[in-house]
N, C-alpha and C positions, 0 to 999 in steps of 0.2 A: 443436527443442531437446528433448531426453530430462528427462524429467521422474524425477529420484531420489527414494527411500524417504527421508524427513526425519526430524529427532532429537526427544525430548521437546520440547527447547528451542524449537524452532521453532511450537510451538505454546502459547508463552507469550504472553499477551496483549501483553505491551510489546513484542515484535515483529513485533504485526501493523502493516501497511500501512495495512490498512483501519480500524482503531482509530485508528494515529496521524493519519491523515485525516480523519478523523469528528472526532475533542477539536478539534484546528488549524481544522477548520472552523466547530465553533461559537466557539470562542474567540474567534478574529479578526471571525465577524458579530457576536458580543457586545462585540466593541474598536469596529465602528461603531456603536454604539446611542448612544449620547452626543452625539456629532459628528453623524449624522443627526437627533437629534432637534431639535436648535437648527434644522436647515431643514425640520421639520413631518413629515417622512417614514422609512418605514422602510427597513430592508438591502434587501428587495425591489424596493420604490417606486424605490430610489435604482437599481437596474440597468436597471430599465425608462427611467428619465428618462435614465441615461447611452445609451442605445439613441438614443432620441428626440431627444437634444442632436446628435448623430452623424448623424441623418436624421429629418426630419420632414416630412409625415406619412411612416406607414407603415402598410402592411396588417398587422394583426393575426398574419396567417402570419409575414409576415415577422421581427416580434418576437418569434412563437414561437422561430424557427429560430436568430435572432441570441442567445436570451437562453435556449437550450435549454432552454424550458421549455412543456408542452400549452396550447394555447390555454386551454381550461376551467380551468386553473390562474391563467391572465393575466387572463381573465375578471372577478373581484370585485377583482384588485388595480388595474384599468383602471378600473371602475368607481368604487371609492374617490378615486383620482387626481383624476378627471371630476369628483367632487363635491368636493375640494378645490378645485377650480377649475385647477388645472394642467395637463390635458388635456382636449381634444375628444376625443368619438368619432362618426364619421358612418358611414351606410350608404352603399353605395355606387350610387350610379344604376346601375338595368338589373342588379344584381345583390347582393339584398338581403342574402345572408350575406354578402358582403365586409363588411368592418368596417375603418375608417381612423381611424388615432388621430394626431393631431397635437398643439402644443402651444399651449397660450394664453398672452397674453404674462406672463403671473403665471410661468408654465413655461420659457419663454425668463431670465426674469430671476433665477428660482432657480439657474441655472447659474451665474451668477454668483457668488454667495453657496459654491456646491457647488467653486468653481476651488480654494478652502481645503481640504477635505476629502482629496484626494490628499497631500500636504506632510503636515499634521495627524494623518492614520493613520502614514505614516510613522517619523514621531514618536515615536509614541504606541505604535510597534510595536519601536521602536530600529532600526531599518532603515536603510539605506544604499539611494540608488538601481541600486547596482550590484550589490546583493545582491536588490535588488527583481526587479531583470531578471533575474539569474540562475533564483529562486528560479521566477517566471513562468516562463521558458524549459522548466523542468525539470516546472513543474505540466502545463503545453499536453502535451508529451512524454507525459505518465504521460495526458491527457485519451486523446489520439490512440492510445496503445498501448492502455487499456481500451475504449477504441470497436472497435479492429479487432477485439480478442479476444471481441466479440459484447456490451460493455458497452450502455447505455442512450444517449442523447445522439443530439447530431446532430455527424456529424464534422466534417463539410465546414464549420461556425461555428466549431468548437475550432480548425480549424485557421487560419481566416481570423482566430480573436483572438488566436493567436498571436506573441509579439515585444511584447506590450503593457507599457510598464513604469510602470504607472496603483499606486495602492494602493488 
């Protein structure tokens, strides 16, 4: 694709991509703070446990990859968890960096509690599920095309979360 010489306009803040991405994205983690606080945990906490609800145990890696985010990042929020009481983490026999996080049944039973959470942002966001999936469909698209174009991330995860119509 040929890339054209662009107009003042196009470089007005309110049509950056990347702006409107950045506000929609704290906004909407700042629309979960509320709702996760009644179950003890943060925006973060709550994507690792939705990981965990989904497969438990898992390797460390693995929740990196799932939850594209550095191990050393998942590191002190895993730890936090662990001392909430909602997660185990063990070393792995015969190979002491593996790292296995599984859930305790405190962690098992907070999903419960968390089933509200999806409907409740909804809500809370004026959303329709059919705009929910839409909107998903359209965010994975934009995950996948900034990954090929050399962005950050792991693709091969964006694209397996692809189709998800969760809030």
């Amino acid at each position: 694709m040929a890339v054209t010489a662009g107009t003042t306009e196009d470089l007005l803040l309110e049509h950056q991509l990347c702006f409107a991405l950045s506000v929609a994205s704290r906004s909407v983690v700042a629309s979960y703070k509320p709702v996760l606080e009644k179950l003890g945990i943060t925006h973060p906490q709550y994507l690792v446990m939705l990981a965990l609800w989904e497969q438990s145990p898992r390797m460390v890696k693995d929740l990196s990859e799932a939850l594209q985010q550095e191990p050393a990042t998942l590191s002190p929020m895993l730890k936090r968890l662990e001392q909430a009481g909602l997660v185990t983490r063990e070393r792995m026999e015969g190979n002491e960096r593996a790292l296995a996080v599984g859930l305790t049944d405190a962690g098992v039973a907070l999903r419960e509690q968390a089933l509200a959470v999806p409907g409740t942002m909804l809500s809370r966001l004026g959303l329709e599920r059919e705009q929910l999936r839409d909107l998903n469909a359209t965010m994975h698209a934009l995950i996948a095309a900034a990954q090929d174009a050399g962005g950050a991330g792991h693709a091969g995860a964006a694209q397996e979360a692809g189709g998800h119509d969760r809030a």
